[in-house]
N, C-alpha and C positions, 0 to 999 in steps of 0.2 A: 504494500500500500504506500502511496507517494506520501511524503513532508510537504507541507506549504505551510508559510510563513503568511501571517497577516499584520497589520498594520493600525491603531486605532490611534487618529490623529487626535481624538479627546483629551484620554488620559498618556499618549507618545509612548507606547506598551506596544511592543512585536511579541505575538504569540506566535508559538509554532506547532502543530498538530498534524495529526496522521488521518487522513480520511480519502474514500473513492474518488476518483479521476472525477465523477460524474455528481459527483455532490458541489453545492453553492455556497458558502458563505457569506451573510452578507451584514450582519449585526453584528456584536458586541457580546450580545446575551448568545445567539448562536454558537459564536465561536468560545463562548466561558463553556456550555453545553456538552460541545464536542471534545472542548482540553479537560474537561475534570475541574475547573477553578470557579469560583466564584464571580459575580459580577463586580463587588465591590461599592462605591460612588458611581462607577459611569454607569448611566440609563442604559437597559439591554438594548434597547432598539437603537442605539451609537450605531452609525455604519462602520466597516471595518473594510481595507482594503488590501487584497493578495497581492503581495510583493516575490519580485520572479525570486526564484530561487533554484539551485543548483540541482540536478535529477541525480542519485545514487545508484551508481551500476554495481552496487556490491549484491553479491547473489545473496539470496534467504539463507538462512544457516541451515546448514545441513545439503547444501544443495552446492555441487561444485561448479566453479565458473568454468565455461568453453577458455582455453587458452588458444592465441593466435600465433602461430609463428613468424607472420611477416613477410616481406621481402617478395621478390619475382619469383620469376618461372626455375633463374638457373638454380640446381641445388633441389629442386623439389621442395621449397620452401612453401611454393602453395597449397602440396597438396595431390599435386594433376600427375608427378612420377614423369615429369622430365627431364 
């Protein structure tokens, strides 16, 4: 499941939470909701805004990554047994 970071210009608080590709964030109270946190002083209905953030190619634990070996044709480096 992806990280996304969001942003509440209210109280200047980047949260950061683990939710589906296909889910919306778009409050304050939402995003307290999906972290586990509280709302606190800010009103839940604060809009909150997703800031980019970097994607993790680390694989699941337990799950080994493909390793690449690189390079062209010569050497069989790709693969193809040239």
């Amino acid at each position: 499941m992806p990280t996304y970071e969001y942003f509440c210009e209210t109280n200047a608080e980047t949260v950061e939470v683990l939710h589906s590709m296909n889910r919306t964030i778009k409050t304050w109270g939402e995003l307290c909701e999906c972290s586990g946190m509280t709302s606190g002083d800010t009103p839940v209905d604060t809009p909150v805004e997703k800031k980019l953030s970097a994607v993790s190619l680390l694989p699941k634990k337990g799950v080994p990554m493909e390793t690449s070996t690189g390079g062209g044709c010569c050497g069989g480096g790709c693969g193809c047994s040239h």
